[in-house]
Backbone bond lengths (Angstrom), bond angles and torsions (degrees), N, CA, C in turn:
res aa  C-N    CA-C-N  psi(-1)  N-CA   C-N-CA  omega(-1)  CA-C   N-CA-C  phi
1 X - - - 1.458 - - 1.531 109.04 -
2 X 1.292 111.99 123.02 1.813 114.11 152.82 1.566 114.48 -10.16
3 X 1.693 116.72 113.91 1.540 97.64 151.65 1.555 106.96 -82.93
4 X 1.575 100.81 -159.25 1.459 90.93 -172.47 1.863 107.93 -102.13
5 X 0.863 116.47 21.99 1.865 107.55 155.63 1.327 91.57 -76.79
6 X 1.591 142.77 -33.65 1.464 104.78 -155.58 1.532 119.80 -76.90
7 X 1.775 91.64 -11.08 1.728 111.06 -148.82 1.309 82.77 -87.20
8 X 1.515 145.47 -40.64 1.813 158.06 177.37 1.363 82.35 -36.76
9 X 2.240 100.56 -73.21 1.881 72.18 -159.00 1.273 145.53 -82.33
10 X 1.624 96.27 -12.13 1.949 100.49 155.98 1.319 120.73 -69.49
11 X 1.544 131.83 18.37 1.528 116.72 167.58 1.629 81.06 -97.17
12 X 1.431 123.79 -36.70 1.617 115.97 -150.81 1.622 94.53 -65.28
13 X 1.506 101.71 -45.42 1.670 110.94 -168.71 1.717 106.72 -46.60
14 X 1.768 98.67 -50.74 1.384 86.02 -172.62 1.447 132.28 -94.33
15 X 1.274 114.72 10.57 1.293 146.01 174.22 1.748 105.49 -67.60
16 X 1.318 108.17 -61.00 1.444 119.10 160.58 1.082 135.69 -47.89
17 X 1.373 114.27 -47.95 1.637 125.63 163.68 1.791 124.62 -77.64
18 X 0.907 114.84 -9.97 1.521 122.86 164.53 1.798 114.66 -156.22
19 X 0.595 136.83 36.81 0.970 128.97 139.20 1.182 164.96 -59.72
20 X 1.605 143.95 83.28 1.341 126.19 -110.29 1.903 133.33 75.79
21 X 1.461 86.04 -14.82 1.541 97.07 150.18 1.490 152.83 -79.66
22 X 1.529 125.05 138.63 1.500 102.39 175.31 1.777 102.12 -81.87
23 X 1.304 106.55 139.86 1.548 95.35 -177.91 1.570 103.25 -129.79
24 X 1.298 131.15 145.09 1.539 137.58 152.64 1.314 96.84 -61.88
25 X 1.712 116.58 136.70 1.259 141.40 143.18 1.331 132.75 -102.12
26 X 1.448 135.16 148.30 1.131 97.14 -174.60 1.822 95.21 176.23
27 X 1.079 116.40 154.53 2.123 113.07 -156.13 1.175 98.86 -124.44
28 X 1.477 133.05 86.51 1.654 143.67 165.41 1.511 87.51 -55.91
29 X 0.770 151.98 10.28 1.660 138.01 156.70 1.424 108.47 -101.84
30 X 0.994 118.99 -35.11 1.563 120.90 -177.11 1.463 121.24 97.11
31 X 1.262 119.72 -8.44 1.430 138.93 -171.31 1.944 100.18 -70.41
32 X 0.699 113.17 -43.14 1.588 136.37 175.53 1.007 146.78 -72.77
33 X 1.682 87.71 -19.44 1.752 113.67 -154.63 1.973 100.79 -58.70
34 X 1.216 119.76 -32.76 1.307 117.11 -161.00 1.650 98.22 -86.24
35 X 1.496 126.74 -29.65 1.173 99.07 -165.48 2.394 91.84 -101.39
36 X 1.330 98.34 -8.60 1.587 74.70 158.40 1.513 128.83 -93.68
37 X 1.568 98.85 6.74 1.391 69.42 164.57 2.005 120.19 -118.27
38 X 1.592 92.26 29.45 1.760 116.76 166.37 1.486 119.17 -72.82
39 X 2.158 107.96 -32.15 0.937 117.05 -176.67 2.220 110.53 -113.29
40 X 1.021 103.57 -3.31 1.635 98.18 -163.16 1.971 102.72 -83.81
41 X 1.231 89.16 144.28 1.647 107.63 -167.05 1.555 118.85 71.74
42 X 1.724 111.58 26.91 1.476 113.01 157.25 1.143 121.84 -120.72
43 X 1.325 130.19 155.29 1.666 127.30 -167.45 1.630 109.07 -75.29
44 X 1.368 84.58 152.69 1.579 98.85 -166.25 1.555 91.73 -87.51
45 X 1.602 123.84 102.90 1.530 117.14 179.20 1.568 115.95 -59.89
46 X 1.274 96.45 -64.01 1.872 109.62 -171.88 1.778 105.66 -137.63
47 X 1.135 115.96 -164.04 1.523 136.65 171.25 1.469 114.03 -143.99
48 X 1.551 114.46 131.86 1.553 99.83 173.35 1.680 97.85 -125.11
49 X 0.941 120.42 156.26 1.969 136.87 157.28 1.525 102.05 -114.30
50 X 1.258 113.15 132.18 1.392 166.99 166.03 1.507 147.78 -105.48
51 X 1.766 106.18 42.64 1.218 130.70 -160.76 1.549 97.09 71.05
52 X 1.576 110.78 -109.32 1.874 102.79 -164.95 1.840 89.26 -106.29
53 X 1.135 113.65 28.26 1.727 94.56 163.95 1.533 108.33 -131.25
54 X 1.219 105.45 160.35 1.598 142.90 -164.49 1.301 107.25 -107.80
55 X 1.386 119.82 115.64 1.647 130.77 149.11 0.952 105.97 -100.95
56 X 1.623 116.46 161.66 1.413 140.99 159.82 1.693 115.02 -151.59
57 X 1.187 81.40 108.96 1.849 108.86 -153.49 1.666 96.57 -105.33
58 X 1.725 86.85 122.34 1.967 109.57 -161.53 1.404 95.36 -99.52
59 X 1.423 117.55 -173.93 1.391 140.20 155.18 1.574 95.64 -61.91
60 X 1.457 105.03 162.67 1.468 103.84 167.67 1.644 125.71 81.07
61 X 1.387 106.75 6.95 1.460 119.33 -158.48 1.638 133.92 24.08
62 X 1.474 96.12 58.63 1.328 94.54 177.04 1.804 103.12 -136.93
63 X 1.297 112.02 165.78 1.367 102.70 -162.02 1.820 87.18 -135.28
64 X 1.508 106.96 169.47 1.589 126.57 156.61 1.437 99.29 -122.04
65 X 1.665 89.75 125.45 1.532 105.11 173.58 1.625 95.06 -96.08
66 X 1.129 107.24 147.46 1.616 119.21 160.97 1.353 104.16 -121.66
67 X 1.189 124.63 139.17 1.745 127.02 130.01 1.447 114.98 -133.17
68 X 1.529 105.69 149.14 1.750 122.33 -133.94 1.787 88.06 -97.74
69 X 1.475 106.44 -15.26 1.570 88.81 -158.94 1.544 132.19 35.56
70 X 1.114 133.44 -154.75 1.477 163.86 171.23 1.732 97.03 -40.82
71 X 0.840 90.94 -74.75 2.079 94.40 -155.10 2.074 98.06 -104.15
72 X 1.149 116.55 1.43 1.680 122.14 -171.05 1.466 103.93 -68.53
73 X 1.395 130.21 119.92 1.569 134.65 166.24 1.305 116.25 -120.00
74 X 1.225 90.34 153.96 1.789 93.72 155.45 1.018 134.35 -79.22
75 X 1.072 157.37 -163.80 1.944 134.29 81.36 1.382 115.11 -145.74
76 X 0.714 140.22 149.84 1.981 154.85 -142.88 1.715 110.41 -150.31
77 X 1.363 91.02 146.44 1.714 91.63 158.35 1.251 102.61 -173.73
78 X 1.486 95.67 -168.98 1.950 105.21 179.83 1.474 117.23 -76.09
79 X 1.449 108.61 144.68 1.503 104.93 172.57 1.064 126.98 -58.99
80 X 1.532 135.16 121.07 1.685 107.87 44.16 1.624 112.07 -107.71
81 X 1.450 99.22 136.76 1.527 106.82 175.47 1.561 125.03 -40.76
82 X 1.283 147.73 117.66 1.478 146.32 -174.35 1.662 99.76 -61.43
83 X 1.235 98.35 109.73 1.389 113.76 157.29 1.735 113.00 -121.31
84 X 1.949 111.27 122.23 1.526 94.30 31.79 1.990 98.77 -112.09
85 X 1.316 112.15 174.55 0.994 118.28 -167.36 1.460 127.09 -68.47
86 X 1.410 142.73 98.68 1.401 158.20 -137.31 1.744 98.80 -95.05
87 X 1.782 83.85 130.16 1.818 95.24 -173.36 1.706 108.86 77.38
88 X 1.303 86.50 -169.06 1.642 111.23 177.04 1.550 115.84 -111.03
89 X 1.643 101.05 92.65 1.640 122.58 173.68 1.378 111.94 -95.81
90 X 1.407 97.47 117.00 1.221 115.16 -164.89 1.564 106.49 -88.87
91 X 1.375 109.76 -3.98 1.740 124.52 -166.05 1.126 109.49 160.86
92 X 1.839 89.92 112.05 1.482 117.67 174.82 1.763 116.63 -90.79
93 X 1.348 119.90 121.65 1.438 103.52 167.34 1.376 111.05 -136.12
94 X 1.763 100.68 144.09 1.242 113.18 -153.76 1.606 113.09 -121.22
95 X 1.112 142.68 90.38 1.217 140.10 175.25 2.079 126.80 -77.41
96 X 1.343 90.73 -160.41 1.753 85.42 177.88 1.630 120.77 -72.42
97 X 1.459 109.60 -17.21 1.230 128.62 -178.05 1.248 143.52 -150.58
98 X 1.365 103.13 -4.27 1.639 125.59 170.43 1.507 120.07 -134.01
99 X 0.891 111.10 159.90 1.632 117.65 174.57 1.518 123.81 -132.40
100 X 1.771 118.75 155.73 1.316 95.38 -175.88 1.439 90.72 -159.05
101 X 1.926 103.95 143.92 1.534 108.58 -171.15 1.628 91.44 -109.31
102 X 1.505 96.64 177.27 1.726 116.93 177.07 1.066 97.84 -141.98
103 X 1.020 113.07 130.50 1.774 123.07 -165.28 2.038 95.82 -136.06
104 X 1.431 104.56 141.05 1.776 95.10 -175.93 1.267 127.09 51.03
105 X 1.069 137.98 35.76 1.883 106.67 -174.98 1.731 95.99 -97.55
106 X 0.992 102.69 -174.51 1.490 128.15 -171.57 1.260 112.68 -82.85
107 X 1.384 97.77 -52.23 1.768 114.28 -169.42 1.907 107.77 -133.97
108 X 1.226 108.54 106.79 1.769 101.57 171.26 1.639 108.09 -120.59
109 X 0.815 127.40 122.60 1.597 119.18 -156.52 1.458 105.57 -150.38
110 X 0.975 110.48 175.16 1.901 108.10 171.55 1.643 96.32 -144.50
111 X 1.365 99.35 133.16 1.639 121.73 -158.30 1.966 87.68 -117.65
112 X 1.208 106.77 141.46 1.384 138.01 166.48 1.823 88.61 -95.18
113 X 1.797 112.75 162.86 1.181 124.79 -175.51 1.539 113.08 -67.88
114 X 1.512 121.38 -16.75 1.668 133.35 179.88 1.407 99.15 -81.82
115 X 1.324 113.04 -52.05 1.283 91.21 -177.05 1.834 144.49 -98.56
116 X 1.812 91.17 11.41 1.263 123.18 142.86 1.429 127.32 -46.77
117 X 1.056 98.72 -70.09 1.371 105.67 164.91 1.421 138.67 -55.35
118 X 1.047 99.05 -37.73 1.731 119.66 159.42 1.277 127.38 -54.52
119 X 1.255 115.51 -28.67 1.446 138.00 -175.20 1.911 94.49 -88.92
120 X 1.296 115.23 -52.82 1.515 124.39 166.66 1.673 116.47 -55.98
121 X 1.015 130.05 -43.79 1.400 128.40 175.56 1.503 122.93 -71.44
122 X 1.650 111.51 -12.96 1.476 124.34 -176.67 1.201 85.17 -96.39
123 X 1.015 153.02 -34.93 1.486 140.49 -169.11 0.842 128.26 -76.07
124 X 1.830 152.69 150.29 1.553 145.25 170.71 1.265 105.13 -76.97
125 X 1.136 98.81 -156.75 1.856 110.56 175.21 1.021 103.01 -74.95
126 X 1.508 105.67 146.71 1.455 117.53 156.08 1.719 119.97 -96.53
127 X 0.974 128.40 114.00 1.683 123.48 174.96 1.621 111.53 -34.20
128 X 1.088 110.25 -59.22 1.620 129.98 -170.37 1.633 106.32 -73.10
129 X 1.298 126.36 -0.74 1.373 127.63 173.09 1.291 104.46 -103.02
130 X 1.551 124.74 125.46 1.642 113.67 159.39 1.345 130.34 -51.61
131 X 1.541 102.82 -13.97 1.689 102.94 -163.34 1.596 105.78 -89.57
132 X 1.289 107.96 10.90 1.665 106.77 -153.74 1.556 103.42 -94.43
133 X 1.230 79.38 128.66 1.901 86.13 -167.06 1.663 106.13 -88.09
134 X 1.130 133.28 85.41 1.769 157.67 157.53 1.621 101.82 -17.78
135 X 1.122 95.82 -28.90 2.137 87.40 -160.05 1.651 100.00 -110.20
136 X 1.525 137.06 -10.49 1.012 136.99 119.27 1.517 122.15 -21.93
137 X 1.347 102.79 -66.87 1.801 109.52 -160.44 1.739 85.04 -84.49
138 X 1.023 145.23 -14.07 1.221 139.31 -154.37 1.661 97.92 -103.24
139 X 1.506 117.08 -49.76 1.349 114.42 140.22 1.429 149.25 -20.86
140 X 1.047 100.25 -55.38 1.996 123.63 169.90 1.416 107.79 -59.06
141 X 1.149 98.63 -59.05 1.539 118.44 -174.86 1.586 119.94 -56.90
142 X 1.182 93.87 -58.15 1.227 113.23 159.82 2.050 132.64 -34.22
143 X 1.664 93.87 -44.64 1.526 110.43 -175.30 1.149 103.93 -90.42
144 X 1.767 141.57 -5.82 1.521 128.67 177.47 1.222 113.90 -92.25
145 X 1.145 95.83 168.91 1.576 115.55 166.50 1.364 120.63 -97.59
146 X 1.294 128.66 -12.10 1.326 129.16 157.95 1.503 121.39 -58.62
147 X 1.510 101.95 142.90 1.389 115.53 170.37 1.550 111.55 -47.12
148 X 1.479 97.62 132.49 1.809 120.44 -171.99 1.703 104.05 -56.24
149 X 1.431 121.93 -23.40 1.367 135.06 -174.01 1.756 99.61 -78.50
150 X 1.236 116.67 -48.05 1.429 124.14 -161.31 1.498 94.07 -70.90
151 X 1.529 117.51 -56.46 1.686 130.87 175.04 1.562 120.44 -35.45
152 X 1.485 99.78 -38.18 1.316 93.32 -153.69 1.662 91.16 -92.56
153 X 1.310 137.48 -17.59 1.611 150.93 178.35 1.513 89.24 -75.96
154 X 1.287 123.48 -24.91 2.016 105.50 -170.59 1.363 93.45 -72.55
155 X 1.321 122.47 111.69 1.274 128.46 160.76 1.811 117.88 -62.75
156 X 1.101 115.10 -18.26 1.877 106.43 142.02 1.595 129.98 -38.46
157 X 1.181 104.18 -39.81 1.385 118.90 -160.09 1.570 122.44 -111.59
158 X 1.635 102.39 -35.86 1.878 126.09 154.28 1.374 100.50 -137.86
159 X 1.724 96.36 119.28 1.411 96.99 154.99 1.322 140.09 -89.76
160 X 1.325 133.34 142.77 1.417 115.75 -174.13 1.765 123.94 106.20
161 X 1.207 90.59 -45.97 1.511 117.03 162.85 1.762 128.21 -46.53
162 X 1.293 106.05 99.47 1.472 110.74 -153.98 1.708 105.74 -132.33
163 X 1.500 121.67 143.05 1.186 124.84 -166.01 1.456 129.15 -12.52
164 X 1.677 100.59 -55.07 1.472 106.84 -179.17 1.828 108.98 -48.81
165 X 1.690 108.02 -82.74 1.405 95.85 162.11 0.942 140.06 -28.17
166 X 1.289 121.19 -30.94 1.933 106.35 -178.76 1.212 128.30 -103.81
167 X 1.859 108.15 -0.03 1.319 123.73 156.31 1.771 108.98 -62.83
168 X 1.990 93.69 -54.67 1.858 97.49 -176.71 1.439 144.91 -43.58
169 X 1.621 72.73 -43.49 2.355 103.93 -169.05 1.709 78.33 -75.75
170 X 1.163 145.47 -52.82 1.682 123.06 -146.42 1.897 86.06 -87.38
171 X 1.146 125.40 -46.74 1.910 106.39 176.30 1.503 113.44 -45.58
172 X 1.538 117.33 -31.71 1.616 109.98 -156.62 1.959 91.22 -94.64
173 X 1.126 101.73 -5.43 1.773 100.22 -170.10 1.639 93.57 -115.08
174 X 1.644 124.37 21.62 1.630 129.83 174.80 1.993 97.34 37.27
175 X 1.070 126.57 65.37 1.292 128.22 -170.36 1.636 102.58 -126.62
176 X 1.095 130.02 96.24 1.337 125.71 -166.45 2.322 94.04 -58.82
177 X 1.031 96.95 163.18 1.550 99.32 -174.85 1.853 118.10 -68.05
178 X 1.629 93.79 -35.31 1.303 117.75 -159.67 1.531 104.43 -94.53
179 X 1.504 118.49 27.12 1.239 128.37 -171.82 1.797 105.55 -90.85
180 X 1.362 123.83 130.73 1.859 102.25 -169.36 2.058 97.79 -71.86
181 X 1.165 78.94 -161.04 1.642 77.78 -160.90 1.695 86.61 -103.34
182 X 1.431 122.32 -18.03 1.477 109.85 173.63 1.629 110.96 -69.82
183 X 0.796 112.98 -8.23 1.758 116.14 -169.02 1.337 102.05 -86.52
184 X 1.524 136.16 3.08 1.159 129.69 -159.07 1.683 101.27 -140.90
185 X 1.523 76.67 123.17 1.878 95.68 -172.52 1.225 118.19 -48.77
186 X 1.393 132.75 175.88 1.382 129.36 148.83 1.107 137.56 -70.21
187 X 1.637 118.02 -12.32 1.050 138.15 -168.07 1.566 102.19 -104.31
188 X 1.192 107.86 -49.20 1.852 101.82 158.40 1.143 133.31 -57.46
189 X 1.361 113.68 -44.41 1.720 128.48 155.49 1.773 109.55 -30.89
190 X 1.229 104.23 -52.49 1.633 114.27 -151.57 2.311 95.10 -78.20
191 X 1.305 85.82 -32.17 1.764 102.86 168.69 1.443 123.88 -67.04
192 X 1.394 115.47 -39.20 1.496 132.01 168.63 1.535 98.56 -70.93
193 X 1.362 129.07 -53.38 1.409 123.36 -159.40 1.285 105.98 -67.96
194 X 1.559 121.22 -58.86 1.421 127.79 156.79 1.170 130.44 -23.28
195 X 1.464 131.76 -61.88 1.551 137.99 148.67 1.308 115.47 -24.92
196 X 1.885 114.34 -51.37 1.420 111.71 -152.08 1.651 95.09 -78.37
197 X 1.356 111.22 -33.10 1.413 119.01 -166.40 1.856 100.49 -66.54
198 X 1.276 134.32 -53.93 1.346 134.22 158.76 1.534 121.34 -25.64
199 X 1.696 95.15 -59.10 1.943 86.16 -175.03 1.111 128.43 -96.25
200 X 1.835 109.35 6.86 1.072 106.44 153.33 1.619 134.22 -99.31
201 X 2.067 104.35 9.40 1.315 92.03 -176.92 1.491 86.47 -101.01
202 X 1.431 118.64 20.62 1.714 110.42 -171.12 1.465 86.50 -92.33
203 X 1.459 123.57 -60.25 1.959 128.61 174.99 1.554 96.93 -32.76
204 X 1.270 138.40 -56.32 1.861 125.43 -179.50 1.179 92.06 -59.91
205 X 1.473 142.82 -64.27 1.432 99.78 -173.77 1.337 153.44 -122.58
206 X 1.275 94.69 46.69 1.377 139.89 163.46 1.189 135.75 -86.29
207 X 1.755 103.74 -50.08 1.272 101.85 178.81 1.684 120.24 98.11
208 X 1.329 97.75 -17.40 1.739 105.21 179.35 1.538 103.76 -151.63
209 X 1.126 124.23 174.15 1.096 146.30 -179.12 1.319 117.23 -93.82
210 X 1.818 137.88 92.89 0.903 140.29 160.35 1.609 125.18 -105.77
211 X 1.122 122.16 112.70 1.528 107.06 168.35 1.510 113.06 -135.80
212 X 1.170 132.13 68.96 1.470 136.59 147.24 1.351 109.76 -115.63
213 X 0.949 115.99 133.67 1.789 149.16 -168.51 1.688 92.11 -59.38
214 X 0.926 105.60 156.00 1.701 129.55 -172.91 1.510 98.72 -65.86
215 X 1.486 120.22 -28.09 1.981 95.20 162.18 0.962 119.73 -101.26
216 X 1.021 140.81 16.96 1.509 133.63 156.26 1.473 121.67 -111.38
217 X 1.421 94.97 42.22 1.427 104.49 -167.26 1.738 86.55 -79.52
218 X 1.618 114.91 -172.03 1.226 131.95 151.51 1.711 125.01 -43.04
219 X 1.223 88.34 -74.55 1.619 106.47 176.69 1.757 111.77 -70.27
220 X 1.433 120.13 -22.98 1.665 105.33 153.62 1.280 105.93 -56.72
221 X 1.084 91.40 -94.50 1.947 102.11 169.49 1.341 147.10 5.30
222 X 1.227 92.89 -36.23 1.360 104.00 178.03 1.270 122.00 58.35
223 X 1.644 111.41 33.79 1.708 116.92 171.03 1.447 114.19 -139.62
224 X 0.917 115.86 -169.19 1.539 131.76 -154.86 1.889 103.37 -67.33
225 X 1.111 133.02 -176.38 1.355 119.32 169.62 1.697 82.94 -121.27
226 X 2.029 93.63 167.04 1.341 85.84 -147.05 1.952 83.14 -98.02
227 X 1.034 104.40 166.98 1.810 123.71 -168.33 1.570 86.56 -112.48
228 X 1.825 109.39 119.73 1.305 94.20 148.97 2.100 88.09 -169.98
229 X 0.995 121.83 172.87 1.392 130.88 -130.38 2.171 83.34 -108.70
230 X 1.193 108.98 -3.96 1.565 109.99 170.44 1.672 105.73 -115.15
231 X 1.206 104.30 3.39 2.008 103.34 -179.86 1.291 97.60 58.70
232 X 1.475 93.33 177.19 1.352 125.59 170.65 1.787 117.08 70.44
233 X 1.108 107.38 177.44 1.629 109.52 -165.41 1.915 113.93 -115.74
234 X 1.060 112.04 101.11 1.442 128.51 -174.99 1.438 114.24 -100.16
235 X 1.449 124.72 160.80 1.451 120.51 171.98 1.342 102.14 -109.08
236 X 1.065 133.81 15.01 1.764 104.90 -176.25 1.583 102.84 -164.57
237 X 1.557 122.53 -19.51 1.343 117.34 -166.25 1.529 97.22 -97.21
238 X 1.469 95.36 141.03 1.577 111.02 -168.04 1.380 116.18 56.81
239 X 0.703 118.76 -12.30 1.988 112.00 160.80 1.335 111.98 -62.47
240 X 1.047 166.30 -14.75 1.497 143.20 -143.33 1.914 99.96 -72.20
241 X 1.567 84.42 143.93 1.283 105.05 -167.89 1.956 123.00 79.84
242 X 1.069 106.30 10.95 1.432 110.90 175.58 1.542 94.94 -117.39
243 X 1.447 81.02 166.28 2.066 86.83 -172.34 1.568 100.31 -67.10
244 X 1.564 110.53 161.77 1.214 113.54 162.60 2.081 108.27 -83.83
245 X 1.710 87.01 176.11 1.973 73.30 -151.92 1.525 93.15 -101.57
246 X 1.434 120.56 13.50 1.644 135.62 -167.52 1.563 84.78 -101.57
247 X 1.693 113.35 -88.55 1.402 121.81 -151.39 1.276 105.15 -102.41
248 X 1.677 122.27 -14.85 1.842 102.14 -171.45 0.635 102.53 110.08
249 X 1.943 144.76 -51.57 1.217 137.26 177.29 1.378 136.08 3.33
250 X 1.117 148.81 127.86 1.726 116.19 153.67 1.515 115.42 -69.03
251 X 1.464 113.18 142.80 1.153 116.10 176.46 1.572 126.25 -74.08
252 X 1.342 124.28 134.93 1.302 112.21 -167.07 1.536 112.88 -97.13
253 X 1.416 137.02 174.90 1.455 137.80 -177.31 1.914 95.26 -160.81
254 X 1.547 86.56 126.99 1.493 115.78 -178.76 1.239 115.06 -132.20
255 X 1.373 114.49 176.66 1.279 121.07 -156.24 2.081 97.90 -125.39
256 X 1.241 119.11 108.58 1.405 107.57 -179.81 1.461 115.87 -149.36
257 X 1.308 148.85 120.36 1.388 168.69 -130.32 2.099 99.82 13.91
258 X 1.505 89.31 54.55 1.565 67.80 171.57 1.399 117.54 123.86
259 X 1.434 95.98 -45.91 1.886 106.56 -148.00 1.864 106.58 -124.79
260 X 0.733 167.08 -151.57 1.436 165.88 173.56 1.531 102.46 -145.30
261 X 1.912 106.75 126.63 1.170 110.47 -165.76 1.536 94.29 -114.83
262 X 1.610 110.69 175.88 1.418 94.08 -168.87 1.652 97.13 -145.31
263 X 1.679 128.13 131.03 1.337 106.47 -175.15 1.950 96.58 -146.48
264 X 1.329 89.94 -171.68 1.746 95.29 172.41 2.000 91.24 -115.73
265 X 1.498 91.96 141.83 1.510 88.53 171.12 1.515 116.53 -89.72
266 X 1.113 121.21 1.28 1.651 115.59 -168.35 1.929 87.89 -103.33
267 X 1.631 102.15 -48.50 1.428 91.33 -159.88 1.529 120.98 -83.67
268 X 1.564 122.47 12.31 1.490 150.41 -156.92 1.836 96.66 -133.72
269 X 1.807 84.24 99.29 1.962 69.46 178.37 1.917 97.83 -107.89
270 X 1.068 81.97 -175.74 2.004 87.05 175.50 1.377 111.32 -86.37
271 X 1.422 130.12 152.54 1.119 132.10 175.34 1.342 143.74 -77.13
């Protein structure tokens, strides 16, 4: 699933490409058909991201929420739109000069301003939002007894925040995963949030997910760059059983709310 840098840069992407436009909408799958045609032939005002969900906010105050889940894509290009339309597009949008499909998502919907908001009030902070209030979610977090790994994936509490990151931010903050979230200061909290907020506004503009520090890069290192189907250069996610890139360690892989977490045991202490 999308964390949320990817969802930043498809609001920015599509913010740019229609924005201020009147655009046709419209669902060659049919799955859609009713709420594109609630929104088609009104201007595309703005775009917002919302940890891992997508608005696209019209004239008329009504919005399309997307979330991409599991198998949800995009893809776009210059006019003229490919007809006829390839796969199952769940939502076609068509501007003065570009076009753009939705293929899979989870959620495609059309939101009135209540229930915009509604969708915003269930959510935690987002790192990548200025408005996101840290000492709230730092609070929450703070009062459980659940593992700091499980906490920081409750998208109640961080939005946006998705496996890769919450394996990374707890290696670079030596925070074993399985630490509860009461065991963890405010002042460490405020260090994790800070971090998370950095590498994920580095993924917007980047495009991938990197977080190892400038010596343990590749080319410090003096080893291979690492191959894996999400890019970019990590210390601990999806490695288990390779050295750690700090101490040597082998990396370990566990099983916790669900999902497989990934850490170094020497360089990950408990809280």
């Amino acid at each position: 699933m999308p964390e949320g840098h990817t969802i930043h840069r498809l609001a920015g992407l599509h913010r740019g490409l229609f924005a201020g436009q009147v655009v046709r909408v419209s669902s060659p799958q049919g799955r859609f058909a009713g709420g594109a045609e609630r929104v088609d032939g009104r201007r595309l005002v703005d775009t917002e991201a919302y940890g891992k969900h997508l608005l696209h906010h019209y004239e008329g105050d009504l919005s399309v929420h997307v979330h991409l889940g599991l198998y949800g894509k995009f893809a776009d290009g210059p006019a003229p739109v490919p007809e006829p339309p390839v796969g199952q597009v769940r939502m076609r949008l068509v501007g003065a000069a570009h076009w753009l499909e939705l293929r899979g998502p989870t959620a495609c919907e059309v939101f009135d301003p209540a229930q915009a908001q509604l969708l915003r009030d269930r959510l935690g902070a987002d790192p990548l939002r200025d408005d996101a209030d840290a000492t709230r979610a730092g609070e929450r977090l703070r009062a459980s007894t659940k593992a700091v790994f499980a906490l920081l994936m409750d998208q109640s509490i961080v939005a946006g925040c998705g496996l890769i990151y919450a394996n990374e931010v707890l290696f670079r903050a030596g925070l074993a995963p399985t630490t509860p979230g009461r065991a963890i200061s405010a002042e460490t909290w405020d260090e994790i949030w800070t971090d998370l907020r950095a590498l994920m506004k580095e993924g917007v503009a980047r495009g991938r997910i990197d977080t190892v520090h400038t010596r343990h890069t590749p080319e410090a290192m003096k080893r291979a760059p690492r191959v894996d189907r999400h890019g970019g250069e990590v210390y601990v996610y999806r490695r288990p059983g390779q050295p750690c890139l700090v101490c040597g360690t082998e990396v370990a892989r566990g099983p916790l709310a669900g999902r497989n977490l990934y850490w170094c045991p020497s360089c990950q202490r408990a809280g």
